[in-house]
Short mmCIF file of the C-alpha atoms (twelve columns), coordinates in Angstrom:
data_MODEL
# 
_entry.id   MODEL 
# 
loop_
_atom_site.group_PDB 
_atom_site.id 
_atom_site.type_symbol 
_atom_site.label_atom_id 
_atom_site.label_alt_id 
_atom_site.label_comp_id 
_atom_site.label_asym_id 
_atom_site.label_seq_id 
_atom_site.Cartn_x 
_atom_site.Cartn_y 
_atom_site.Cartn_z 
_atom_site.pdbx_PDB_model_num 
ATOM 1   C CA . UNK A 1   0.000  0.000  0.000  1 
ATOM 2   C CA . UNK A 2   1.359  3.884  -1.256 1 
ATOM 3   C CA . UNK A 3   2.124  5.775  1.539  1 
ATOM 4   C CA . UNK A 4   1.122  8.997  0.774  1 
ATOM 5   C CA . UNK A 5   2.655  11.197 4.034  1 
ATOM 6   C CA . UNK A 6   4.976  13.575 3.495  1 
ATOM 7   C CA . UNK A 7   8.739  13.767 5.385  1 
ATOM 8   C CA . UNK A 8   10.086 15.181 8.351  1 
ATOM 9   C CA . UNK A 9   13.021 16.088 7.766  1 
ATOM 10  C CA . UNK A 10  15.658 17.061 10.540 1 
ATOM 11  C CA . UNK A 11  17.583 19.763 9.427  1 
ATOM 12  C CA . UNK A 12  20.879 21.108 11.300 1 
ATOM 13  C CA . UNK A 13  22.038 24.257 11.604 1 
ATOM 14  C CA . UNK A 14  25.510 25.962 12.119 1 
ATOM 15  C CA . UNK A 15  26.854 26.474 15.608 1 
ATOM 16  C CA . UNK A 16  27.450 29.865 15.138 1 
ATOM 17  C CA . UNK A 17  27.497 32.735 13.243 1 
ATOM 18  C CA . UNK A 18  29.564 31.062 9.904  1 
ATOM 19  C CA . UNK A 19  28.466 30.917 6.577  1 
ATOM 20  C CA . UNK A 20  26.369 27.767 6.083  1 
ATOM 21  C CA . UNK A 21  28.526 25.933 3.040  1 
ATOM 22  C CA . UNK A 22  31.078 25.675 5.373  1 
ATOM 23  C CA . UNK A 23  30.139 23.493 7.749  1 
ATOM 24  C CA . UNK A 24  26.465 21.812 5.516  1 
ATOM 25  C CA . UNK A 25  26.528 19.829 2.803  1 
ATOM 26  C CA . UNK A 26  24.220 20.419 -0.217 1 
ATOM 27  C CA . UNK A 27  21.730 18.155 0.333  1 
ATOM 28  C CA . UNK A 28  20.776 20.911 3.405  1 
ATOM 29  C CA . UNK A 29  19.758 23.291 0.758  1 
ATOM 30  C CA . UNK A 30  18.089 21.198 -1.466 1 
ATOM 31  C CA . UNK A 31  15.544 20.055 1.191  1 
ATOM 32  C CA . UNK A 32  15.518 23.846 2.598  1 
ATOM 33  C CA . UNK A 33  14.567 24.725 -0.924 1 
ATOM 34  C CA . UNK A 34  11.769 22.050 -1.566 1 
ATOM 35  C CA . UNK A 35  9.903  22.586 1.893  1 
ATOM 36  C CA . UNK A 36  7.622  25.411 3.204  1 
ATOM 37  C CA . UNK A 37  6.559  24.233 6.373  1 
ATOM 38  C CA . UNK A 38  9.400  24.488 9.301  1 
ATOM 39  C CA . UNK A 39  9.164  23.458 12.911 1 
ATOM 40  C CA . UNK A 40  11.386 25.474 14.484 1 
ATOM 41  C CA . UNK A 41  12.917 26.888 17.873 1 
ATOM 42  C CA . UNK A 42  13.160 30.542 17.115 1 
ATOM 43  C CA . UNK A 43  11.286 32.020 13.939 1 
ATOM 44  C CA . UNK A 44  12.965 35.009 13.715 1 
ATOM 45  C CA . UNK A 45  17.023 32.826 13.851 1 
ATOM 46  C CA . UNK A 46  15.397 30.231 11.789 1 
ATOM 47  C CA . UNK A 47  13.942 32.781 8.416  1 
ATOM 48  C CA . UNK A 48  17.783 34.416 8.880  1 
ATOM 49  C CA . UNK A 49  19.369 30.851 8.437  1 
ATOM 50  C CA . UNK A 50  16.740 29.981 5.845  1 
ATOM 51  C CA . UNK A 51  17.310 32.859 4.173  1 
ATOM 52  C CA . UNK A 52  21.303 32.770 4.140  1 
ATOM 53  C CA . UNK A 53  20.417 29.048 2.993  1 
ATOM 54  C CA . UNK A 54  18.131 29.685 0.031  1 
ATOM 55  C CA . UNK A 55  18.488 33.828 -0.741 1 
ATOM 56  C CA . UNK A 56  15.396 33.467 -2.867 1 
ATOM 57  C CA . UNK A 57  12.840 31.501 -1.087 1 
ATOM 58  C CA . UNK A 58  9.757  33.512 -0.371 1 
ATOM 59  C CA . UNK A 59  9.529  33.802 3.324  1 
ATOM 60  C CA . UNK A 60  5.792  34.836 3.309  1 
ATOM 61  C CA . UNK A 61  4.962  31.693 1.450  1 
ATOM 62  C CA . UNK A 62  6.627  30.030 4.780  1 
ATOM 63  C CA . UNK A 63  4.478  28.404 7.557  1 
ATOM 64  C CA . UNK A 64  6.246  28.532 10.750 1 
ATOM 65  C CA . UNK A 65  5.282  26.309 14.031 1 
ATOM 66  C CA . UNK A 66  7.516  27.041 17.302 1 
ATOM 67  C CA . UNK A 67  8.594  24.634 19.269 1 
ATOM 68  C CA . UNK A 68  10.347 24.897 22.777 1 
ATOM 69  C CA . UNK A 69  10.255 24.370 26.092 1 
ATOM 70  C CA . UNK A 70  7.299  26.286 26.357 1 
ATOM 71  C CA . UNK A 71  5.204  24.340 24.113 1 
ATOM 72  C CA . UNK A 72  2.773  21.893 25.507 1 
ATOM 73  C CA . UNK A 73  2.464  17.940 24.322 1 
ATOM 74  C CA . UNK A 74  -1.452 18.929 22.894 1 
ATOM 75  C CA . UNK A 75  0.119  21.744 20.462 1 
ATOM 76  C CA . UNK A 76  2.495  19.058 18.637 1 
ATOM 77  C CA . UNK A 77  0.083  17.187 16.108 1 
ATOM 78  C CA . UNK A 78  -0.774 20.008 14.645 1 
ATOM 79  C CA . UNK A 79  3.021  21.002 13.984 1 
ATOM 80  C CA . UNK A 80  2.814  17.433 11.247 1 
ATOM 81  C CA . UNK A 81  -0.260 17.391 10.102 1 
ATOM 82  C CA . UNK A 82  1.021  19.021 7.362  1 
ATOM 83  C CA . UNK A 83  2.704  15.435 6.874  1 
ATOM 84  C CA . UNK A 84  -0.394 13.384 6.723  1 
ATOM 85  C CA . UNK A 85  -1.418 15.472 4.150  1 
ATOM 86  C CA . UNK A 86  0.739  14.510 1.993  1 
ATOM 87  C CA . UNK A 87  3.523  17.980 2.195  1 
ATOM 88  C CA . UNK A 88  7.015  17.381 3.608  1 
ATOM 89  C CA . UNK A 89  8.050  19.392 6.777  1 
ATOM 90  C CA . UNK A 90  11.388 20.630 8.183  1 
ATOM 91  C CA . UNK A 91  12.209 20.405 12.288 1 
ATOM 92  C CA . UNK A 92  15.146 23.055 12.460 1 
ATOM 93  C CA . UNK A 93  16.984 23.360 15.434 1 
ATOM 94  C CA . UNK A 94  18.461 26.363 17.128 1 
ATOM 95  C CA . UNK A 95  21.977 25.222 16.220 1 
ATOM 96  C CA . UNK A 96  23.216 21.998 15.568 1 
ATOM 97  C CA . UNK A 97  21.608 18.813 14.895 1 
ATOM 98  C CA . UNK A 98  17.604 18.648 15.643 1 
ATOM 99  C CA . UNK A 99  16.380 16.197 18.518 1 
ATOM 100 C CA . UNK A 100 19.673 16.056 20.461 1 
ATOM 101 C CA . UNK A 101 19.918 18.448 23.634 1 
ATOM 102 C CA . UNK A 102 17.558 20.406 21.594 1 
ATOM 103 C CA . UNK A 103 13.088 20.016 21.820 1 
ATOM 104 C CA . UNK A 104 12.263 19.065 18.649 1 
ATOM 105 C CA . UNK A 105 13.197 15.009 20.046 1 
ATOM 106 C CA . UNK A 106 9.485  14.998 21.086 1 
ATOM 107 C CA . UNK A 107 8.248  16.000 17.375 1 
ATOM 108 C CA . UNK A 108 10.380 13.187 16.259 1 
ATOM 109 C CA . UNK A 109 9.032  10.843 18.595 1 
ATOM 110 C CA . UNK A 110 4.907  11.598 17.540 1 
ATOM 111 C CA . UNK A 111 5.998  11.298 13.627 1 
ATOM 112 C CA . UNK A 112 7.620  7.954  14.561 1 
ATOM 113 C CA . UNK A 113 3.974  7.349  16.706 1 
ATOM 114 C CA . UNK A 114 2.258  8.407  12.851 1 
ATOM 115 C CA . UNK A 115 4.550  6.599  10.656 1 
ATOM 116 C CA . UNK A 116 5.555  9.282  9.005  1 
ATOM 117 C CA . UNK A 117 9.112  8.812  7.547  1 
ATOM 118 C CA . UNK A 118 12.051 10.747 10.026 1 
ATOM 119 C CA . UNK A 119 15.185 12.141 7.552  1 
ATOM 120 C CA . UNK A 120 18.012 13.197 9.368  1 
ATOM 121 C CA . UNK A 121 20.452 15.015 7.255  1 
ATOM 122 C CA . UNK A 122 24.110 15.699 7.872  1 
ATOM 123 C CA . UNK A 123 25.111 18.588 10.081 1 
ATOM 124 C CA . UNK A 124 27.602 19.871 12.849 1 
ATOM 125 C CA . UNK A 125 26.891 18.135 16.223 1 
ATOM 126 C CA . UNK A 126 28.633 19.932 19.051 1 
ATOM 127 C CA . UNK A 127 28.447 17.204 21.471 1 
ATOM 128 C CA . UNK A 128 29.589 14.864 19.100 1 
ATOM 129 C CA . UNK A 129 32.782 16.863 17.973 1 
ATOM 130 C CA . UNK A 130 33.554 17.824 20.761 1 
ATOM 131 C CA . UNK A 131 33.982 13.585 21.793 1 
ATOM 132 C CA . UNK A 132 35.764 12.946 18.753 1 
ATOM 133 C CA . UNK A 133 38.533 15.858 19.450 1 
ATOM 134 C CA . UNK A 134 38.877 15.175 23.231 1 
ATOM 135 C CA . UNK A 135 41.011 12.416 22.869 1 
ATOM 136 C CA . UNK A 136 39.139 10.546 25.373 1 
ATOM 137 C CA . UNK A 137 36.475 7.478  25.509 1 
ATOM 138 C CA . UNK A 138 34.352 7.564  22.218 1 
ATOM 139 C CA . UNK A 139 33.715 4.364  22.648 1 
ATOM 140 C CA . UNK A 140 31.617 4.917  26.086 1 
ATOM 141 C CA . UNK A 141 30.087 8.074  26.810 1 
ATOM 142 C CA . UNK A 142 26.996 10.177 28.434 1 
ATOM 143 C CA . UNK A 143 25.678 13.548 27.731 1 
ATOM 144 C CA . UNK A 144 24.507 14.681 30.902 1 
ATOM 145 C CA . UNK A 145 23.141 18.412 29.899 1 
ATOM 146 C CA . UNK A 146 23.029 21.049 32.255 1 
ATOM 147 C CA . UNK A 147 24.216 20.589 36.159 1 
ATOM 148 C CA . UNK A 148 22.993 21.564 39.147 1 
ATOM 149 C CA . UNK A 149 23.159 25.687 39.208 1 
ATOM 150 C CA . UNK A 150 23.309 25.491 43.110 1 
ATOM 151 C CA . UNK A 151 27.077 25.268 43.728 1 
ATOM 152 C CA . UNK A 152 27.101 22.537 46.448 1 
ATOM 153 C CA . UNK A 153 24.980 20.238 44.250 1 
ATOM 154 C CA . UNK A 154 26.858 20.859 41.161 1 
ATOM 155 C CA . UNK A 155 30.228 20.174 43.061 1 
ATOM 156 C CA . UNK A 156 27.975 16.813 44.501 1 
ATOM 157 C CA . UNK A 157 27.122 16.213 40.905 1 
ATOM 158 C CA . UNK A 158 30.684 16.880 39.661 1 
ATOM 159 C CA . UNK A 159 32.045 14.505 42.275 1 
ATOM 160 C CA . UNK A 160 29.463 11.881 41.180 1 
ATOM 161 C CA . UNK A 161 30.094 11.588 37.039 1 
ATOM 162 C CA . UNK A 162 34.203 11.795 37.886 1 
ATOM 163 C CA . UNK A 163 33.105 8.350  40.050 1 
ATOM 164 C CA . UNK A 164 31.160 7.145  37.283 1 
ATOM 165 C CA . UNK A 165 33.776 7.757  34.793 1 
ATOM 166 C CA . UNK A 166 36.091 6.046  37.068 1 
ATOM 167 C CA . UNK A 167 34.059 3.025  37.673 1 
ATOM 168 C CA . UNK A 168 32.562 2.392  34.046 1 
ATOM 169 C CA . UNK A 169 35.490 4.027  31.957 1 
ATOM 170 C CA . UNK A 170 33.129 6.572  30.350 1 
ATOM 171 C CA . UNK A 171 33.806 9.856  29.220 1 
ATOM 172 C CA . UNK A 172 31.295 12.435 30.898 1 
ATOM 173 C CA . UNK A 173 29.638 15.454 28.887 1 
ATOM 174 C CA . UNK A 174 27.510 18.163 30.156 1 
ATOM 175 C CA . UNK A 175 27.258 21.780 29.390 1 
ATOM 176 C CA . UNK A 176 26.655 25.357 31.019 1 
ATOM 177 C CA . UNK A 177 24.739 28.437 30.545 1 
ATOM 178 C CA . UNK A 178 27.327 30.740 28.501 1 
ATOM 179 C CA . UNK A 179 27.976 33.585 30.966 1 
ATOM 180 C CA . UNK A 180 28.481 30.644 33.883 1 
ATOM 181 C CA . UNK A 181 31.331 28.989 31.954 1 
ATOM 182 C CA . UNK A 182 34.321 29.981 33.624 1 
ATOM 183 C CA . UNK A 183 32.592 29.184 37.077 1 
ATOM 184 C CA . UNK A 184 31.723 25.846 35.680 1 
ATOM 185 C CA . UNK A 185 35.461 25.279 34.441 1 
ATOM 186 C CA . UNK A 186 36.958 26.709 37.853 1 
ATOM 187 C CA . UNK A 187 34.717 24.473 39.787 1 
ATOM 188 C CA . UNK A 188 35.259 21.235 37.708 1 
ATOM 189 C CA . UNK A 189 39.232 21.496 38.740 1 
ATOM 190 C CA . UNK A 190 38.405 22.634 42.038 1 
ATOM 191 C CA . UNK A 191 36.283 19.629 42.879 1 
ATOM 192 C CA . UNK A 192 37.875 16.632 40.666 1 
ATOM 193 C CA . UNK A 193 40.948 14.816 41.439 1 
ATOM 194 C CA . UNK A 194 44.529 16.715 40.361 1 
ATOM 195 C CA . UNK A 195 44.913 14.294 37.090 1 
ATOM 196 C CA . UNK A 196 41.485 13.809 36.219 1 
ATOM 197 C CA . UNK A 197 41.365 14.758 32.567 1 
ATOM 198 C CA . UNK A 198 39.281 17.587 31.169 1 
ATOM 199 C CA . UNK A 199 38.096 18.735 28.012 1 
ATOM 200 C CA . UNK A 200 36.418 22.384 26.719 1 
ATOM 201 C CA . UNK A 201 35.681 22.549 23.532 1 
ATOM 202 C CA . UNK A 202 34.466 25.776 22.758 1 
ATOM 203 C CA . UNK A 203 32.836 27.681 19.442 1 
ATOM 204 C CA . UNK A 204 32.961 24.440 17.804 1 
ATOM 205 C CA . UNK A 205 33.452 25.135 13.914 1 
ATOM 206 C CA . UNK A 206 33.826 28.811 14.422 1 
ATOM 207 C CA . UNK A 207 37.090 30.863 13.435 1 
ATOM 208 C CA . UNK A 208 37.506 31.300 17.380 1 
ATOM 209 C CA . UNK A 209 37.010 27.491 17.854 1 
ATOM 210 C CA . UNK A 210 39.407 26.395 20.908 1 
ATOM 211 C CA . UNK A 211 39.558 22.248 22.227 1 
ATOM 212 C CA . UNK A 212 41.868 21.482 24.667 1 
ATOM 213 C CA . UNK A 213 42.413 18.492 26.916 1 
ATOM 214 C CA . UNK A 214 44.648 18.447 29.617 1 
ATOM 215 C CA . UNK A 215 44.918 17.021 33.136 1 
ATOM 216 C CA . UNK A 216 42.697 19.123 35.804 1 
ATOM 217 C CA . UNK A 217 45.947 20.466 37.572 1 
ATOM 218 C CA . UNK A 218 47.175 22.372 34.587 1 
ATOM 219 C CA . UNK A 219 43.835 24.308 33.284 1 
ATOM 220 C CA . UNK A 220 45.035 26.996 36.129 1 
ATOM 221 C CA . UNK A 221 47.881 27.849 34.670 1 
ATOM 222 C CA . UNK A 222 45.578 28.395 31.039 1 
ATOM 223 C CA . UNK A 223 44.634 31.426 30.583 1 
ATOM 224 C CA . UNK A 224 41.133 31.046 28.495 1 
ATOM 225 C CA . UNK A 225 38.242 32.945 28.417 1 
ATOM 226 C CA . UNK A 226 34.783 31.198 28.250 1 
ATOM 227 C CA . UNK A 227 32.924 34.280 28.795 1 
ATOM 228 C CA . UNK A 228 29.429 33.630 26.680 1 
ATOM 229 C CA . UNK A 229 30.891 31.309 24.265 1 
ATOM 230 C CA . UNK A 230 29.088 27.750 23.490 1 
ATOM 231 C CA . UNK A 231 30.955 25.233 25.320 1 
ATOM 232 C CA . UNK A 232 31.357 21.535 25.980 1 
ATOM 233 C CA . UNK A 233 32.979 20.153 29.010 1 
ATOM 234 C CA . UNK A 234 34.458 16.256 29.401 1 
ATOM 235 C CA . UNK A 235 35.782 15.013 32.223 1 
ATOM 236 C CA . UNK A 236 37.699 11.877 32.470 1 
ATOM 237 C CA . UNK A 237 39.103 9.483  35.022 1 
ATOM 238 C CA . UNK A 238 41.244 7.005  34.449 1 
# 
């Protein structure tokens, strides 16, 4: 039997403010070009990377559905109905790859639920670059997302993934709100052991792009600023 439904497609963005055919292959702009309905994080970001995208796509022929963490579970199947009608849809994310760390995982879910057809394309995935340039366990690893902002349960928390590491030989990731970064990088090397490794990777892809891992004792003596700039953070124990 046909199946008639259009495609959601998941459709990532850059990580920062760099021109798109640097970092996205074409096949980004093809699909960008063929679809008119978006599901997107921000619609003002998201017509500004369509529009670097595809120059001369009509954006008043666009139709638009937020998503974030202020959208409720009811508000979703209308977002792809537009799919069981037969028209594809694109789930953009805010940067980076759509569905990971990002809202859009629970439109994925309900097309999966309505057997519509899920397209991920290639993009930049901060998490995962940041992994593959740490130098430490790709093989095993957790993305934890944000920590405890209270400083005795983030230092608790801290405490706990180095054990975890430790114990199951797995590389922990998490990440911090921008302007907190060089609290959160203090406090890691404050609170692990002295040759527990750590990782910041920081404006991945960008021209100011900076990965370094070194052993917690030594990030002192580093002078780097963190100050607003997207940033991963691995720790390590071996």
């Amino acid at each position: 039997m046909m199946n008639n439904k259009g495609k959601l497609y998941l459709i990532p963005t850059t990580l920062g403010d760099n021109a798109p055919h640097e970092v996205l292959p074409m096949s980004v702009k093809k699909v960008i070009e063929d679809v008119s309905v978006f599901i997107v994080e921000n619609e003002k970001s998201a017509r500004r990377f369509i529009k670097k995208i595809s120059p001369n796509k009509s954006q008043p022929s666009l139709e638009i559905f937020i998503v974030n963490k202020f959208t409720q579970p009811i508000e979703l199947p209308e977002f792809i109905d537009p799919c069981l009608k037969g028209k594809d849809v694109g789930l953009l994310s805010e940067a980076g790859c759509p569905g990971v760390a990002d809202p859009g995982a629970d439109v994925v879910k309900l097309a999966h639920d309505k057997d519509i057809q899920v397209v991920p394309l290639v993009g930049p995935s901060s998490i995962l670059m940041a992994i593959m340039s740490s130098g430490l366990n790709g093989q095993s690893f957790t993305f934890n997302g944000y920590l405890p902002i209270d400083k005795n349960d983030r230092k608790k928390e801290i405490k706990r993934l180095e054990r975890v590491s430790f114990d199951q030989n797995q590389s922990q990731i998490f990440i911090e709100t921008p302007y907190r970064n060089n609290k959160m990088l203090e406090d890691i090397c404050n609170t692990v052991t002295p040759n527990t490794s750590v990782c910041v990777a920081c404006d991945i892809t960008l021209p100011s792009e900076f990965i370094k891992t070194l052993p917690a004792k030594f990030w002192s003596k580093k002078k780097v600023d963190l100050h607003k700039r997207p940033t991963i953070f691995i720790i390590h124990k071996s």
